[in-house]
OpenMM code with the backbone's topology and positions (N, CA, C; nanometers):
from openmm import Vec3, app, unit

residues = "UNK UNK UNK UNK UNK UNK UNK UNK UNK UNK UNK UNK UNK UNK UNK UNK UNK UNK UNK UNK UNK UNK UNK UNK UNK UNK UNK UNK UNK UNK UNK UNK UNK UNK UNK UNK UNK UNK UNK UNK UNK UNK UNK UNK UNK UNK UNK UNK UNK UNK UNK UNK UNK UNK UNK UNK UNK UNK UNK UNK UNK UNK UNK UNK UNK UNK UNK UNK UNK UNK UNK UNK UNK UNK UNK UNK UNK UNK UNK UNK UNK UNK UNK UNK UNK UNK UNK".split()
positions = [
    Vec3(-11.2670, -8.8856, 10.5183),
    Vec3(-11.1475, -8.8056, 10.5088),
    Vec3(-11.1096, -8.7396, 10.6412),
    Vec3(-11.2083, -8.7394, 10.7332),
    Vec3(-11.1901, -8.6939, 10.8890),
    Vec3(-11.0780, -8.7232, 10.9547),
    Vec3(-11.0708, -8.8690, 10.9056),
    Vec3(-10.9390, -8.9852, 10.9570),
    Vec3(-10.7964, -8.9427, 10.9752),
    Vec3(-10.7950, -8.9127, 10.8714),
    Vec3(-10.6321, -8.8400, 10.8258),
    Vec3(-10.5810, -8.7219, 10.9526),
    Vec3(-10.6331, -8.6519, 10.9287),
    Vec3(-10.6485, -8.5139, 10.9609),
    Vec3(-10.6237, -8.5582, 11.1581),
    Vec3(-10.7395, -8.6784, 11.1723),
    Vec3(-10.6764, -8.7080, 11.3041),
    Vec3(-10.5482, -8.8158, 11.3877),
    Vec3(-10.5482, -8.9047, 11.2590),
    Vec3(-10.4109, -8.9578, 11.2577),
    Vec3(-10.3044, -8.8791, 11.2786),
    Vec3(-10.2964, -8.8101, 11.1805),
    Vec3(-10.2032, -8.6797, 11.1748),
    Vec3(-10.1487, -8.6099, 11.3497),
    Vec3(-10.3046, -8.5700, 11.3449),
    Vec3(-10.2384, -8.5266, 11.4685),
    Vec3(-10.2399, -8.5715, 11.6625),
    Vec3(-10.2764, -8.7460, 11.6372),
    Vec3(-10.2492, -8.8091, 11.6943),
    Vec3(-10.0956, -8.8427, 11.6959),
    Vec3(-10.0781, -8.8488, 11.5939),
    Vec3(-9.8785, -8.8483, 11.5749),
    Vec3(-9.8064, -8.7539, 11.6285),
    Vec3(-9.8494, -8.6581, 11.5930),
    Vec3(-9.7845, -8.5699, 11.5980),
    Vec3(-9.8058, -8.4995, 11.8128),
    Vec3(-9.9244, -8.5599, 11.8792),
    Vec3(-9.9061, -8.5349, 12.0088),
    Vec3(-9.8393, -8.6463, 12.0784),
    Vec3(-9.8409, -8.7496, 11.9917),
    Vec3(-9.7423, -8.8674, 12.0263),
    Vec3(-9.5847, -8.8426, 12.0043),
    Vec3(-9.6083, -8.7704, 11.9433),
    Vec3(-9.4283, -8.7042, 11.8755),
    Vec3(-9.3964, -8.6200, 12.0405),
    Vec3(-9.4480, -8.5453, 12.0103),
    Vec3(-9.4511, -8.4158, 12.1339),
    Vec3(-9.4236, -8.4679, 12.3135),
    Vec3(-9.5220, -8.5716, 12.3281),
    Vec3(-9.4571, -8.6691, 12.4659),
    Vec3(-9.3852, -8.7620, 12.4808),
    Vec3(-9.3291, -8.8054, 12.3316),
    Vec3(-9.1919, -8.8674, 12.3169),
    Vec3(-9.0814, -8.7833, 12.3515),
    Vec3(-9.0858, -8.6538, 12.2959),
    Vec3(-9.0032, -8.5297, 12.2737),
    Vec3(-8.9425, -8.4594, 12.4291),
    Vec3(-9.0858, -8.4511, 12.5120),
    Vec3(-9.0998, -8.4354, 12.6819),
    Vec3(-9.0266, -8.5291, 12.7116),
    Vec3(-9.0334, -8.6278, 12.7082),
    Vec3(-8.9953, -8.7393, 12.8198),
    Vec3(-8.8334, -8.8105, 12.7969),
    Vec3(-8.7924, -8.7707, 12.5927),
    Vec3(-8.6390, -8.7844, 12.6072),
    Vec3(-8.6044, -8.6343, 12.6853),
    Vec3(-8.6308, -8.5177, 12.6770),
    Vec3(-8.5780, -8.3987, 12.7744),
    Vec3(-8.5891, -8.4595, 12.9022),
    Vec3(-8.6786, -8.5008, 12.9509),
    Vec3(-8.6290, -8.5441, 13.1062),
    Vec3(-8.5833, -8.6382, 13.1538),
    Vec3(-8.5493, -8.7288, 13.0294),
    Vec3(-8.4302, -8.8415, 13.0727),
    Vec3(-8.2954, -8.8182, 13.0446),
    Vec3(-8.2652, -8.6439, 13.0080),
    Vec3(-8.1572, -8.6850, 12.9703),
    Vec3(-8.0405, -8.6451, 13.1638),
    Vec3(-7.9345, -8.6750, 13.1797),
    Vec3(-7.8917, -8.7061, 13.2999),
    Vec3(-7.8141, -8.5843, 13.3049),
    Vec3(-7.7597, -8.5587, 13.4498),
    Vec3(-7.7631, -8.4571, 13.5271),
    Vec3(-7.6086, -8.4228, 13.4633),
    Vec3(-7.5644, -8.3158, 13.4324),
    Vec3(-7.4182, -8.3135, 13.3764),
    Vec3(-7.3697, -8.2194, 13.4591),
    Vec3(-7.2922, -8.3094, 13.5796),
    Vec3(-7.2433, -8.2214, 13.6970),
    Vec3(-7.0877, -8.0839, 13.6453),
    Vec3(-7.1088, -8.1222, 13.5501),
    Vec3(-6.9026, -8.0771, 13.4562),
    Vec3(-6.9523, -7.9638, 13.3880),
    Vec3(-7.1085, -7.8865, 13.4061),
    Vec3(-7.1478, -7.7820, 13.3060),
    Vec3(-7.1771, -7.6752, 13.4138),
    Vec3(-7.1378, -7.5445, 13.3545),
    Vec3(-7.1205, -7.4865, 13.4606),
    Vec3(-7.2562, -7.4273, 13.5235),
    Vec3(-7.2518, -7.3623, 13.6702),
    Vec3(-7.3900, -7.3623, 13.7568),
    Vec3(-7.3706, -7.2278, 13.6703),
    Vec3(-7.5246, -7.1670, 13.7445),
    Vec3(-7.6029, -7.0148, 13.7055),
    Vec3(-7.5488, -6.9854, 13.8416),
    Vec3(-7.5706, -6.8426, 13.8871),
    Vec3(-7.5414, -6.7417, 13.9743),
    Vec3(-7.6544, -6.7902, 14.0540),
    Vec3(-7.7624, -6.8030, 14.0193),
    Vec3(-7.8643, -6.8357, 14.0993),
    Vec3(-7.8570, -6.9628, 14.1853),
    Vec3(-7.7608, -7.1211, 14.0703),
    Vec3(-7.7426, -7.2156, 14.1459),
    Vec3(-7.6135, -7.1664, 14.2834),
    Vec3(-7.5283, -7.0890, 14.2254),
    Vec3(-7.4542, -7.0989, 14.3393),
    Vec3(-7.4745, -7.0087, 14.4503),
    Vec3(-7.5951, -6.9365, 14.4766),
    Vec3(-7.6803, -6.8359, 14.5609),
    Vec3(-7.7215, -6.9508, 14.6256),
    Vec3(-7.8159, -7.0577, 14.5632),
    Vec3(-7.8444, -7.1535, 14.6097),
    Vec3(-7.7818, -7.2872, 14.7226),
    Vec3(-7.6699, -7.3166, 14.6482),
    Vec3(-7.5626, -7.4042, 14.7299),
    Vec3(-7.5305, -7.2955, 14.8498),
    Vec3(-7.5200, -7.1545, 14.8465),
    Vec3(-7.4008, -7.1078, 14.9569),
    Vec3(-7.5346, -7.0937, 15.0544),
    Vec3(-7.6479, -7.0394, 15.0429),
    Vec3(-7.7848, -7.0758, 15.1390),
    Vec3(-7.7655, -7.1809, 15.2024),
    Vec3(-7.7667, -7.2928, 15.0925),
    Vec3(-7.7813, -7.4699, 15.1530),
    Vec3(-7.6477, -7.4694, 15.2576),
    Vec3(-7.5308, -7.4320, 15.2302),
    Vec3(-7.4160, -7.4513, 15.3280),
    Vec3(-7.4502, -7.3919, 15.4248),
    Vec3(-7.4805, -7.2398, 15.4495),
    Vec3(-7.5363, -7.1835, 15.5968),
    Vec3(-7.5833, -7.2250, 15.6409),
    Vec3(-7.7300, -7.2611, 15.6121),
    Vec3(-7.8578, -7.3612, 15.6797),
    Vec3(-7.7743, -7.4623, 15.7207),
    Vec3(-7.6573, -7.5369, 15.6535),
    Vec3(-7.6090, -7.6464, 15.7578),
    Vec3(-7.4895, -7.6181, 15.8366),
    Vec3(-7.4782, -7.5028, 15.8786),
    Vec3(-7.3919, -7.4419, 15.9781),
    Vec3(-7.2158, -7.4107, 15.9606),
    Vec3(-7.2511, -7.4220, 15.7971),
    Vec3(-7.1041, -7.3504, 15.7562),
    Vec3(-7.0710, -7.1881, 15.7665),
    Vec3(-7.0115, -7.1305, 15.8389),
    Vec3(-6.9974, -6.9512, 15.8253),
    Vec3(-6.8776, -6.9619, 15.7335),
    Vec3(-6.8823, -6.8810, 15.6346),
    Vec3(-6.7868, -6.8303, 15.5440),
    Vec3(-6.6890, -6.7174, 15.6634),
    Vec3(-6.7267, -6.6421, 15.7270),
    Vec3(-6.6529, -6.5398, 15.8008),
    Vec3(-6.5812, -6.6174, 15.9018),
    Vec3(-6.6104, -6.6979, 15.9492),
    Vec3(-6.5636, -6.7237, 16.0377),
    Vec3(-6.4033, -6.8281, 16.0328),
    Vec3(-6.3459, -6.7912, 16.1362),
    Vec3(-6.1752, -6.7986, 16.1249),
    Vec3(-6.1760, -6.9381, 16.0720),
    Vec3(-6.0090, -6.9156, 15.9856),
    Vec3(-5.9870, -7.0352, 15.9313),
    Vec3(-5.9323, -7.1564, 16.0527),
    Vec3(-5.9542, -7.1728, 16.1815),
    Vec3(-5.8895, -7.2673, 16.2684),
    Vec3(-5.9621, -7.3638, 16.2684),
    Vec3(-6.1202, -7.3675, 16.2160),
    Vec3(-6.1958, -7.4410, 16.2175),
    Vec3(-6.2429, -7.5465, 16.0545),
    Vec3(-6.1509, -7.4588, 15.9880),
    Vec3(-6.1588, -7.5071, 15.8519),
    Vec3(-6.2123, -7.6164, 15.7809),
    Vec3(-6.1220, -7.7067, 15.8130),
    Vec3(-6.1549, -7.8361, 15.7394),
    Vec3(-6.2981, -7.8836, 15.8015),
    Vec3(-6.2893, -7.9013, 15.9527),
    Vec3(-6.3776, -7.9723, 16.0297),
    Vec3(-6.5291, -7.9218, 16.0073),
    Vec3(-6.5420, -7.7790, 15.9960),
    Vec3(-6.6723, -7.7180, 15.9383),
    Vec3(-6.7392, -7.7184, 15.8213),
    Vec3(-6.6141, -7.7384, 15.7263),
    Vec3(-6.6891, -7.7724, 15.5949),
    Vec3(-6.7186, -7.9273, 15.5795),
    Vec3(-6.6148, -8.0102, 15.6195),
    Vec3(-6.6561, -8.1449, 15.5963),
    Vec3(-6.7988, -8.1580, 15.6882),
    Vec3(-6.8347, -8.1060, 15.8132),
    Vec3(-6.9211, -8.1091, 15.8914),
    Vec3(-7.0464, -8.0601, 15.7957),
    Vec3(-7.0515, -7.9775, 15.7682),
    Vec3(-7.1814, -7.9169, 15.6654),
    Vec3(-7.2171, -7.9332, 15.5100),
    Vec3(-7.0580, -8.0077, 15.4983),
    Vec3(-7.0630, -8.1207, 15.3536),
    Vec3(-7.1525, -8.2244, 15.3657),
    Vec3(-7.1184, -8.2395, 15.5287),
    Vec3(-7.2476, -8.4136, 15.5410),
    Vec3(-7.3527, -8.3429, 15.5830),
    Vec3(-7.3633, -8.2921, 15.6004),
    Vec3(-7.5363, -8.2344, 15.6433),
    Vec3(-7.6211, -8.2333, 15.5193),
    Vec3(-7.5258, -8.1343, 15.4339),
    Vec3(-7.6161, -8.0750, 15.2536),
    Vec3(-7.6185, -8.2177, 15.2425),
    Vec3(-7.5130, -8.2876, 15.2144),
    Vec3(-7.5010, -8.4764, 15.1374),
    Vec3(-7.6705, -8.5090, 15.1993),
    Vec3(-7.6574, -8.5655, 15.3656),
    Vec3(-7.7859, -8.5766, 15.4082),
    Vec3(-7.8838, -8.5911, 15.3887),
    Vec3(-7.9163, -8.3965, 15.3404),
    Vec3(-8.0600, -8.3644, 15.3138),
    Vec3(-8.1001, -8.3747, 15.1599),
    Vec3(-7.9890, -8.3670, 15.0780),
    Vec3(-8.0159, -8.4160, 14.9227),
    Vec3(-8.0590, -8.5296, 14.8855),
    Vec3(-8.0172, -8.6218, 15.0013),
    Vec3(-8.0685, -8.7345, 14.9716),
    Vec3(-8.1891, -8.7966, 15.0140),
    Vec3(-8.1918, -8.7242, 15.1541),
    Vec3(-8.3313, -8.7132, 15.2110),
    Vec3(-8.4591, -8.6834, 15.0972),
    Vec3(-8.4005, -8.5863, 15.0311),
    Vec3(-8.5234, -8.4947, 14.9413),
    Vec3(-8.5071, -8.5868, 14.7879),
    Vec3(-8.4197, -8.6554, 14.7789),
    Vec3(-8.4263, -8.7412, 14.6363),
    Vec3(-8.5122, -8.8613, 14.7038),
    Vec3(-8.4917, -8.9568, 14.8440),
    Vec3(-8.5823, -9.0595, 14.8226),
    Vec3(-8.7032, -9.0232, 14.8573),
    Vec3(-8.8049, -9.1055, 14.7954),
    Vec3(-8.9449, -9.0988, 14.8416),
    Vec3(-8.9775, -9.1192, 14.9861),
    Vec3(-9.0530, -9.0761, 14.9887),
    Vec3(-9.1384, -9.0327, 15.1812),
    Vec3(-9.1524, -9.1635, 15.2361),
    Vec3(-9.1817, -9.2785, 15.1370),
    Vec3(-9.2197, -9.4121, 15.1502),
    Vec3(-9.1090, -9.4738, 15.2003),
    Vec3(-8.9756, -9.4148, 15.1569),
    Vec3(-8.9168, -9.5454, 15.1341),
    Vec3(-8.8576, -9.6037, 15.0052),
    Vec3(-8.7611, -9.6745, 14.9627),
    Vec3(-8.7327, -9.7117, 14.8024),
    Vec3(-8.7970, -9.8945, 14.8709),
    Vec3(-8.8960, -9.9265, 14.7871),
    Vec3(-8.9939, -10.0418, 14.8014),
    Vec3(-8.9376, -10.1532, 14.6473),
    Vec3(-8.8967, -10.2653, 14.7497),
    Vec3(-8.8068, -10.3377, 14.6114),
    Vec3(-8.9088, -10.4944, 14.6130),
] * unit.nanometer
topology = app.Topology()
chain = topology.addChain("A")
for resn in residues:
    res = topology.addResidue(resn, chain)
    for name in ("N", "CA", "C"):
        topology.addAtom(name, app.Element.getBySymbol(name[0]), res)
């Protein structure tokens, strides 16, 4: 009668890392809105790539598109592996 009891809850930790692993497949839903914290985050990431918010609008476009490709860059830097994508 031991059996049961561990079937049971062999299922049931099999349930549980089924459960994990649909949560982390589910995909990134760019259309929901950020936390205060994400956008603390992004306006950091823009400084570090040499966007000033204060500074005059004559430089406008050219500074943000300039530090648009930098963040682009390093996001992607930090999404591929260190290796390399190996096909």
């Amino acid at each position: 009668m031991t059996s049961l009891p561990r079937i049971a809850l062999g299922a049931l930790a099999a349930a549980c890392c089924f459960a994990s692993v649909a949560a982390l497949a589910q995909p990134y839903d760019s259309t929901a809105p950020l936390t205060r914290a994400q956008v603390r985050a992004e306006v950091i990431e823009w400084q570090r790539a040499g966007y000033d918010q204060s500074d005059d609008w004559s430089h406008y476009p050219e500074s943000a598109l300039r530090a648009g490709a930098i963040v682009a860059q390093r996001r992607a830097e930090t999404a591929t592996p260190a290796g390399g994508a190996r096909h």
